[in-house]
Each structure stands twice: as structure tokens, then as C-alpha cells.
C-alpha positions in Angstrom: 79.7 36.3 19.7 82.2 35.1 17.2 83.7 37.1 14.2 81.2 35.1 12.1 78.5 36.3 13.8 79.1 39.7 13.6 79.6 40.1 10.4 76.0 37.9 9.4 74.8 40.1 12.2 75.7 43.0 10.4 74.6 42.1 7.2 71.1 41.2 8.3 71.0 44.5 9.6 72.0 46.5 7.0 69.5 46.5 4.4 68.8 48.7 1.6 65.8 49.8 1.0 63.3 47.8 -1.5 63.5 49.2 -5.3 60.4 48.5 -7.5 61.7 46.4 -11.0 61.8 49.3 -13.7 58.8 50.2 -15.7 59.5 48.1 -19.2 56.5 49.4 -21.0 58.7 51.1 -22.9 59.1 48.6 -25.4 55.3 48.1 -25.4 53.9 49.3 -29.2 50.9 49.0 -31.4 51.1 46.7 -34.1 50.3 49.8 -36.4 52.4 51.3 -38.8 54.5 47.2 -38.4 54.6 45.7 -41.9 55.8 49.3 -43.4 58.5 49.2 -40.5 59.1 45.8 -41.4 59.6 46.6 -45.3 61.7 49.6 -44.3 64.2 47.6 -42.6 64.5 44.5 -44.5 64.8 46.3 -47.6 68.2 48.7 -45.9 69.5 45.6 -44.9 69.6 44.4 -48.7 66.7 42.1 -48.9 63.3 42.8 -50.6 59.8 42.7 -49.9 56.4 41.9 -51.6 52.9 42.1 -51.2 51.0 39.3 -52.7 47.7 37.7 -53.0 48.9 34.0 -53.8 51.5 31.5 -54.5 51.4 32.3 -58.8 51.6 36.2 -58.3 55.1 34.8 -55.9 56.7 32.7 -59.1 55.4 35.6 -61.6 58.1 38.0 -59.3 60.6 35.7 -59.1 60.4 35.0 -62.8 60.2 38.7 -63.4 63.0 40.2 -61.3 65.3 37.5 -61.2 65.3 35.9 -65.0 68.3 33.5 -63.6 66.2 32.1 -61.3 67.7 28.3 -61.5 66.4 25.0 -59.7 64.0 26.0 -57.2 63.2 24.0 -53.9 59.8 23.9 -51.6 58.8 22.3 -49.2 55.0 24.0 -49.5 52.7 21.6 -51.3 51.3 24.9 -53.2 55.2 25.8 -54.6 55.3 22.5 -55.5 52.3 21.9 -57.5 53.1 25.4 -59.6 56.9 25.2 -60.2 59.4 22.4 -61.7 60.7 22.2 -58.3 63.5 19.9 -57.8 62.9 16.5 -55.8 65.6 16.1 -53.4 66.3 12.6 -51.3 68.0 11.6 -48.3 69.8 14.0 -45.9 72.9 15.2 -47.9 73.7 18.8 -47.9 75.0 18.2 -51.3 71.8 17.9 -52.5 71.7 21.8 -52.4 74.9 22.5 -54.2 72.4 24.1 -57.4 69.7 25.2 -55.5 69.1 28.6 -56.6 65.7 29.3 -55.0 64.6 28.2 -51.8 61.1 29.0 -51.0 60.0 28.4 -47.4 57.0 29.7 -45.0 58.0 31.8 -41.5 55.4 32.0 -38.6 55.8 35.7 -38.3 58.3 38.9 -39.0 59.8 41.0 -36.3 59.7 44.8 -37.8 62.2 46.5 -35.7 65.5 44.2 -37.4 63.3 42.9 -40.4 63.9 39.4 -38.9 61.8 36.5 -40.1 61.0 33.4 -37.1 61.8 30.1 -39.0 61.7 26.9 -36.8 62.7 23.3 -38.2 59.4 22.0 -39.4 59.0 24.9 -41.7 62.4 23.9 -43.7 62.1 20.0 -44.0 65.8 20.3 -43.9 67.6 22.1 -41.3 70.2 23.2 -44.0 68.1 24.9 -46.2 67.8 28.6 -45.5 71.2 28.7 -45.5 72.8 26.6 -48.5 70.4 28.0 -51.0 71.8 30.9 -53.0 68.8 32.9 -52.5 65.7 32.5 -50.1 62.1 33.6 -50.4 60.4 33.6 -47.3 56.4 33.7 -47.0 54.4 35.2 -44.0 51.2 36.5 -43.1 50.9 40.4 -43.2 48.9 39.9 -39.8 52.0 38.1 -38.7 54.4 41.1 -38.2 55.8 41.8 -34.7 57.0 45.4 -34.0 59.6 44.0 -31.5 61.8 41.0 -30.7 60.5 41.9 -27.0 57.0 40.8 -28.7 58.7 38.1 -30.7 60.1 36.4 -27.6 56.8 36.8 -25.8 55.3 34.6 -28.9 57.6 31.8 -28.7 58.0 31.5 -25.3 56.0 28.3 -24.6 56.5 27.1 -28.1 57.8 23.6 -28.8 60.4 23.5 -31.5 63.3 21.4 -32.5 65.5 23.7 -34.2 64.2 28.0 -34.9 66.2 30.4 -36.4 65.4 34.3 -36.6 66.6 34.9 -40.3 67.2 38.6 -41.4 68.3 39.4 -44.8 70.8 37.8 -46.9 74.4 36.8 -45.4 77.0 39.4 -45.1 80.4 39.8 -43.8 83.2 41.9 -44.5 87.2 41.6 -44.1 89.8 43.8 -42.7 89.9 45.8 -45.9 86.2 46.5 -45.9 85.1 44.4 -48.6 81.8 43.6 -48.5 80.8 39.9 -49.5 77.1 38.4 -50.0 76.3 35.0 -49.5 79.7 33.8 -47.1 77.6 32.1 -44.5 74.4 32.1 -46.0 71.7 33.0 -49.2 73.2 36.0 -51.4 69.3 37.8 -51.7 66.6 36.9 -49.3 63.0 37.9 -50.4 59.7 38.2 -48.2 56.9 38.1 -49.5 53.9 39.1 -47.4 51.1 37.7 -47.8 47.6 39.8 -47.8 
């Protein structure tokens, strides 16, 4: 028997015991108690969340906490119709450059990060989320996740160009712990959850 052989020999003899895969039921939880959670987190993390029954009661907010409230963009047929929102052509990200308010819908929220699932045909432009100085995003207060175990488990099978988990606006900070909103992306983020 060669060296080789041995050794493979060996090997096929020695093996361990069988281990069951872990329990992961763990992360298994009730969707009860998910939009508080979800409002708990998203509002530490600097954004802000609202309970509304309809598209006016969204623009009365806006209008009410956030008198500056600029050009606003949609791509929602039912934002549109309400607001003066600005018509924007071709692909150019420089259409954005003054776009104070962009006001998009998100399939669902994830409580446990106060994450909001966003995929490409929800933005009409990829850019959008991001270039904006602030973002409202809508969802369904049935459409709250208590964990990104739960949020995976929704999209797995999903078709989608482009998706982004968004969570709160954009921060980053230096070496000298300065804190900066809106480097990388919106400077406020608002959800408002739909009843």
C-alpha cells in the first residue's frame, strides 16, 4: 500500500461523529410589537416616522415640519397629482442638483435596524434616494419585518434589477469626530407608514 493510501485510508477512517445544524429559531419572532420597534429605531438613528391615512395628510407634514421644503420629486402618480412636483427628463443626475424632497414607496421596513427595502422600479431613477437632500419613504404598516432574517426570507426569490435596504439619512464622521449629515446620501429621511 503506498504512502497515498494510507493516509486516504486513514482519513476514511477517522470520522467524527455527525453534528445536527444548530437550532436558528432564535431569530424567529412575532410580527407584534414590529412597527413600534421599527419607529424606535429609525427615529435613534435620526430619521422620523409618521402614521398616516393618505397621500394629503403626507404633504400637510412635510409642509408643516419642514416649511423649507423646496422642489419636490415623485414618482407616485398620487404625489404627483397633489404637489407642484418637478418634471424631470432624460437620465442626468444633474437633474437632482435642487431636489429637496424625494418622495418614493418601499415594499416593506425591517424593525430591528429601521431599514426600509427599496428596489429599482420603485425609484424610476436609480440615483434618487440618494442625491435628494431629504427622502420620504411610504410603506404599509402591515409591511414591517421584525428581522433582516425575515427580510431576506421575503426577497429571496424576488426578481429585481437594482434593491437597496435604506436606513435613515447619510452619516459619517472624520478622525476628529465630527459628525456630518447628508455626505453620501439624503440629510433627513422620513417614513411615513401608512394605516
Amino acid at each position: 500500500m503506498s504512502s497515498r493510501e494510507q493516509i486516504l485510508s486513514k482519513v476514511k477512517a477517522n470520522k467524527p461523529p455527525q453534528v445536527a445544524l444548530p437550532n436558528i429559531a432564535v431569530f424567529e419572532q412575532g410580527d407584534e410589537g414590529a412597527a413600534e420597534k421599527f419607529s424606535e429605531i429609525l427615529n435613534m438613528i435620526g430619521g422620523g416616522v409618521y402614521y398616516v391615512d393618505d397621500y394629503q395628510e403626507i404633504l400637510s407634514i412635510l409642509k408643516d415640519n419642514y416649511p423649507d421644503q423646496g422642489r419636490i420629486y415623485s414618482p407616485i402618480p398620487n404625489v404627483k397629482a397633489i404637489t407642484d412636483c418637478v418634471a424631470l427628463d432624460g437620465e442626468s443626475g444633474h437633474q437632482f442638483d435642487d431636489v429637496e424632497w424625494a418622495i418614493i414607496k418601499g415594499h416593506f421596513g425591517v424593525a430591528e435596524n429601521g431599514a426600509v427595502w427599496v428596489t429599482g422600479d420603485l425609484m424610476e431613477f436609480r440615483a434618487l434616494p440618494f442625491i435628494c437632500q431629504r427622502l420620504a419613504i411610504i410603506i404599509q404598516q402591515n409591511g414591517i419585518l421584525p428581522t433582516m432574517h425575515d427580510a431576506y426570507r421575503h426577497i429571496g426569490d424576488s426578481v429585481y434589477s437594482y434593491g437597496a435596504f435604506i436606513a435613515g439619512p447619510s452619516k459619517t464622521a472624520d478622525i476628529e469626530q465630527s459628525l456630518v449629515l447628508g455626505a453620501h446620501g439624503p440629510k433627513g429621511m422620513a417614513v411615513f407608514i401608512m394605516k
